[in-house]
C-alpha positions as CSV (number, residue, x, y, z in Angstrom):
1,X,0.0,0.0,0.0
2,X,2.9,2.3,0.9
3,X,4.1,1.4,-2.7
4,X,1.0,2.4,-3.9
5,X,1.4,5.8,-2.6
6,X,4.6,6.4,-3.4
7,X,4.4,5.9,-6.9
8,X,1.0,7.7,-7.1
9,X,2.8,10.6,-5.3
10,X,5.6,10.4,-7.8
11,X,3.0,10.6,-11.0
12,X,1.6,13.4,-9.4
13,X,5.0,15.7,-9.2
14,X,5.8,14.4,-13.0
15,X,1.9,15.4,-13.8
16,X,2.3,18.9,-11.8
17,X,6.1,19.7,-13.9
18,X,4.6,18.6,-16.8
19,X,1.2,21.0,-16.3
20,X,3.8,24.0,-15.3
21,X,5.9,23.1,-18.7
22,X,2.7,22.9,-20.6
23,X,1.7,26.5,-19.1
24,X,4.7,28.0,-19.8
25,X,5.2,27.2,-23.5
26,X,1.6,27.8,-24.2
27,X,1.5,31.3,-22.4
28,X,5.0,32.6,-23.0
29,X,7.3,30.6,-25.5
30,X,4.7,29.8,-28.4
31,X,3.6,33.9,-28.2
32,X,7.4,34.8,-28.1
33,X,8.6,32.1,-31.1
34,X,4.9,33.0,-33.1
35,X,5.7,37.0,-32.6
36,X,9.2,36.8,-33.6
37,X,8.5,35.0,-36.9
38,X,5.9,37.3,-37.7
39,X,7.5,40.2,-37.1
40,X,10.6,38.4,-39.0
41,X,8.3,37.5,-42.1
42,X,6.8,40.6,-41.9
43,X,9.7,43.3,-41.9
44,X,12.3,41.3,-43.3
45,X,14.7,44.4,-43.1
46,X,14.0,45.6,-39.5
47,X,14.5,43.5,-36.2
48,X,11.2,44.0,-34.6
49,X,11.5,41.9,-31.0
50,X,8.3,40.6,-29.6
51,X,9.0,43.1,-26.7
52,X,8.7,45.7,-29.9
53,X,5.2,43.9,-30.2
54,X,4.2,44.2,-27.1
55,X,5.0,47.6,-26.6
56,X,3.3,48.4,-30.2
57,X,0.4,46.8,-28.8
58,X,-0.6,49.8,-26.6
59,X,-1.8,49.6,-23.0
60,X,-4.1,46.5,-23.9
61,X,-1.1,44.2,-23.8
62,X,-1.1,45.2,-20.3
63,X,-4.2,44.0,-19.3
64,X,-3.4,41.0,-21.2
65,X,-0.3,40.4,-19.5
66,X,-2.8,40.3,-16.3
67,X,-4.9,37.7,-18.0
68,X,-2.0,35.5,-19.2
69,X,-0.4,35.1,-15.1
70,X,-3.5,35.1,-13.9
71,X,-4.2,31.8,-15.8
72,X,-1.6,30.7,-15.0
73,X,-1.7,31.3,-11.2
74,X,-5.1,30.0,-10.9
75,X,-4.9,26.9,-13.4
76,X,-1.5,25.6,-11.0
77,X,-4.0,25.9,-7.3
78,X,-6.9,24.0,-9.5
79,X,-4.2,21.2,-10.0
80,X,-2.7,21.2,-6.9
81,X,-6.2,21.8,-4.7
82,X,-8.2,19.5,-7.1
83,X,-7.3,16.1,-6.7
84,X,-7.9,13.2,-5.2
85,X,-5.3,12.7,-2.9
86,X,-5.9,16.5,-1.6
87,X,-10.1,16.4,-1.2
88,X,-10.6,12.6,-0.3
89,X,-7.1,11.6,1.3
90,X,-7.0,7.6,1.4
91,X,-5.8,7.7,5.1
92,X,-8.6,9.6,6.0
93,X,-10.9,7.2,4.7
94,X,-9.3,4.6,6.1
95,X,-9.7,6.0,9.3
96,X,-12.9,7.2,9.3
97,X,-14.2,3.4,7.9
98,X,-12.7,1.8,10.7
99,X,-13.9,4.2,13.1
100,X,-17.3,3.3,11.5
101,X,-17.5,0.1,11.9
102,X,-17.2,0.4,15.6
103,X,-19.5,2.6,16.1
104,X,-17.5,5.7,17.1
105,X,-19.1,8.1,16.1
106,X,-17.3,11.1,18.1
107,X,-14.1,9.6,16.8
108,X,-15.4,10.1,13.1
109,X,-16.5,13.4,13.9
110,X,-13.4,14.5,15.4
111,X,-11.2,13.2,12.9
112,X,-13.7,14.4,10.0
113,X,-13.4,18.1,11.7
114,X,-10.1,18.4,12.2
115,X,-9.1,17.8,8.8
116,X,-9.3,20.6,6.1
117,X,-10.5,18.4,2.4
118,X,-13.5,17.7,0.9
119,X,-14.3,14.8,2.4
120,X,-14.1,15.5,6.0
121,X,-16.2,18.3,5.5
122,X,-18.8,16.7,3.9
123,X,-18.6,13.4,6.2
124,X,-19.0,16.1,9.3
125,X,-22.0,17.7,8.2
126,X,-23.4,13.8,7.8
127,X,-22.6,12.7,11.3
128,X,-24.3,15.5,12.7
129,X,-27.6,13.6,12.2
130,X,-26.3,10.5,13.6
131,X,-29.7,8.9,15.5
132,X,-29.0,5.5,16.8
133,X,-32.8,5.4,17.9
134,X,-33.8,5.6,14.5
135,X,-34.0,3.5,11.7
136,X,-30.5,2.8,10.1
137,X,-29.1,5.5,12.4
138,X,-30.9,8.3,11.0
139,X,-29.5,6.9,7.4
140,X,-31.8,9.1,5.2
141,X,-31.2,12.2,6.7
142,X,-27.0,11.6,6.9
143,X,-27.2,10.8,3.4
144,X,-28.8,14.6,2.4
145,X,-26.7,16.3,4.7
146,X,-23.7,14.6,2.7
147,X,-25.5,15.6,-0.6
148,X,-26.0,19.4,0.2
149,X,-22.2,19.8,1.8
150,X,-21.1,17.5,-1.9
151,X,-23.0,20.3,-3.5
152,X,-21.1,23.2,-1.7
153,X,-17.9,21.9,-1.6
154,X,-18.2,21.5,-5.4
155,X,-19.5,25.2,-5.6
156,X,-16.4,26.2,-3.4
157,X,-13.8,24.4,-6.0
158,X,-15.8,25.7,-9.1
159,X,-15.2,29.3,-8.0
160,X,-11.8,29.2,-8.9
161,X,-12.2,26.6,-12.1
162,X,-14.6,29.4,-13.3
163,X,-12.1,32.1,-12.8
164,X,-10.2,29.9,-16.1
165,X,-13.3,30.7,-18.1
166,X,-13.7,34.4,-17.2
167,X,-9.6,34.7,-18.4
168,X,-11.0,32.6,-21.4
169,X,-13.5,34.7,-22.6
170,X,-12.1,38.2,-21.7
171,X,-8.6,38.1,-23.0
172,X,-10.0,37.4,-26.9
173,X,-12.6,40.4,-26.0
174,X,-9.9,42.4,-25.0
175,X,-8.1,41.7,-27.8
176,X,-10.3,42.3,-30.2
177,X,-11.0,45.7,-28.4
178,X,-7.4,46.8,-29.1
179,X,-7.6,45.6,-32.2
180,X,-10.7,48.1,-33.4
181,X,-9.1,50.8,-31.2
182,X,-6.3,50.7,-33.1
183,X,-7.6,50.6,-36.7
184,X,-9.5,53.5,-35.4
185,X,-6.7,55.3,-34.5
186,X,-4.6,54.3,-38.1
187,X,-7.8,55.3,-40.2
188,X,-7.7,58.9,-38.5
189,X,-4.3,59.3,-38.9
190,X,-4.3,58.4,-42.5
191,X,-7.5,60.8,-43.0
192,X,-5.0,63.6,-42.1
193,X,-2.0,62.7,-44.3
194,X,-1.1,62.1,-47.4
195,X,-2.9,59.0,-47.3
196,X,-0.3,56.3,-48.1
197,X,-1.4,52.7,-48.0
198,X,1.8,51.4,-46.6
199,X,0.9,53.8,-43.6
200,X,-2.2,52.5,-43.2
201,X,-1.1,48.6,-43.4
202,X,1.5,48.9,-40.8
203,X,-1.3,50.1,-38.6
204,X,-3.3,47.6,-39.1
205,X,-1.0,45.6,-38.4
206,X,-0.4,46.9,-35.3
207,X,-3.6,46.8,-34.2
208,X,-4.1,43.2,-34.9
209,X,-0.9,42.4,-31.9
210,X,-3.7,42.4,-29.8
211,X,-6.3,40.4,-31.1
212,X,-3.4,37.6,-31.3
213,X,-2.3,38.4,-28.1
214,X,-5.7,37.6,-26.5
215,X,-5.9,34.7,-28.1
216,X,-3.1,33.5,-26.9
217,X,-3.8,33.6,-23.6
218,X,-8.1,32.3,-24.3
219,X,-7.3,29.1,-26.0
220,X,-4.9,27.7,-23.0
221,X,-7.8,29.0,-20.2
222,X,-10.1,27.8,-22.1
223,X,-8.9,24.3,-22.6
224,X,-7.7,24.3,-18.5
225,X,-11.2,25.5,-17.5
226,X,-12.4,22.4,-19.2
227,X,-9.9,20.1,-17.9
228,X,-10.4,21.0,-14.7
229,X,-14.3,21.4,-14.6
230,X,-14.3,17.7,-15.7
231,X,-11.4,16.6,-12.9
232,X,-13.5,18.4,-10.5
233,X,-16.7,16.7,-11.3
234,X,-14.4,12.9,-11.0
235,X,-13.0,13.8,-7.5
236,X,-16.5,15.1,-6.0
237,X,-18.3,12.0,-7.5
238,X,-15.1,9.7,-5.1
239,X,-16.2,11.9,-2.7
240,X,-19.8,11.0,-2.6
241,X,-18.7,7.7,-3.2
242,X,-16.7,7.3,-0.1
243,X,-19.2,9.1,1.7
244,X,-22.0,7.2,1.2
245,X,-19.6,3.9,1.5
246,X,-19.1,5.3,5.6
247,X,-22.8,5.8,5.8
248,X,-23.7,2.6,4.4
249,X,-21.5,0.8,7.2
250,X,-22.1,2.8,9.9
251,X,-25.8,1.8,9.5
252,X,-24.8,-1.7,9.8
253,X,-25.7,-2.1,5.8
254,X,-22.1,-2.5,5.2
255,X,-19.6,-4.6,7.5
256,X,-15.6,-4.3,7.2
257,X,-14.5,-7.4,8.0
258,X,-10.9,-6.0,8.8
259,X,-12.0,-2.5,10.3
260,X,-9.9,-2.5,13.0
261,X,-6.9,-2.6,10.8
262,X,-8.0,0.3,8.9
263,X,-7.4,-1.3,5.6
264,X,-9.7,-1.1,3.1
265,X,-11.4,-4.2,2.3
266,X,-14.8,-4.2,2.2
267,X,-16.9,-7.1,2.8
268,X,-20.8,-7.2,2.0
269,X,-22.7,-9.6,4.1
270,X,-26.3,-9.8,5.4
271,X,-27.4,-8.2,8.6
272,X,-29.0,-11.0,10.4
């Protein structure tokens, strides 16, 4: 089992390097490489950096910039915070089954409560309702206080997932924003000079730095926001799962036959 977690633990680190390697080429090398051959192709006879881009981009490649590390910054916490291993630790569950299948009911609590995932929150709010005098300890009503605390803890995660598709769908806005500013701004200047077309195609293509730009930075927050929407909604369904699985034994419709070892080996057999 210690194997087990050890080489889960070691995926994870090569998934989280190669999420931040991903991040980085996405956000900042593929703009950089993508910039320098178009300015490159472009101007074949003047060395035009994509710091020159940036800079031609006007004070919407600022607010870009903003975008592009704040997807960043938020798609890292979603990978780090939404996980398995991070909302329903397996030594939690362990823990909590055992303490089940004894009946222990403050022990559960206390070791639901003083942990800070998922799963011991929603567990908590479950054992609240805890009624040995009724039927199936009060099974039916556990079982909806798990489902509305699934439901907020889900709501709690999706704040930030959702903060990828805000990112997603204001950076190619803003973009496009800078773009029409900037044609605007060519257009008048070539309605007061001697109106040569070479003047007005350089400013065009100025303008159009930022329409790339922000979609640059949308098409990586859009794709994480999906990602992670879909992880999210995988972990909270193990979530409910283990939840229910505690509930189910605790009400003596599920019996560990190794409980007291905490390992997790689940054995159905009839109540008598």
């Amino acid at each position: 089992m210690n194997a087990d977690s050890d080489s889960l633990r070691r995926r994870s680190r090569f998934a989280a390097l190669t999420l931040t390697l991903f991040l980085f080429s996405l956000l900042f090398v593929a703009p950089l490489a993508f910039a320098r051959e178009g300015a490159e192709t472009a101007m074949a006879t003047e060395n035009v950096s994509a710091l020159d881009l940036y800079k031609q981009g006007g004070a919407f490649m600022h607010i870009l910039l903003v975008c592009s590390i704040g997807t960043i910054a938020v798609a890292v916490y979603c990978f780090v915070q939404i996980s398995r291993n991070k909302m329903a630790p397996k030594t939690l569950v362990d823990r909590v089954n055992s303490s089940m299948a004894e009946r222990d009911v403050s022990t559960a609590y206390s070791v639901c409560e003083s942990s800070s995932c998922s799963y011991g929150r929603v567990l908590a709010g479950a054992l609240l309702k805890v009624n040995f005098d009724r039927d199936l300890a009060n099974k039916a009503s556990m079982m909806d206080a798990a489902a509305e605390a699934i439901d907020e803890e889900e709501h709690r995660q999706m704040v930030w997932v959702n903060y990828l598709n805000i990112f997603a769908t204001l950076a190619p806005m803003i973009g496009l924003l800078g773009t029409v500013w900037g044609m605007i701004e060519a257009f008048d200047k070539l309605a007061t000079t001697s109106g040569d077309p070479k003047e007005l195609a350089g400013g065009i293509k100025i303008a159009m730095v930022t329409t790339a730009g922000g979609l640059m930075v949308g098409i990586p927050a859009m794709f994480f926001y999906f990602f992670f929407r879909d992880k999210l909604q995988g972990v909270m369904t193990t979530v409910q799962k283990h939840a229910s699985f505690a509930i189910d034994i605790l009400s003596g419709e599920i019996r560990l036959q190794v409980a007291a070892t905490g390992n997790e080996a689940p054995v159905n057999e009839e109540t008598e």
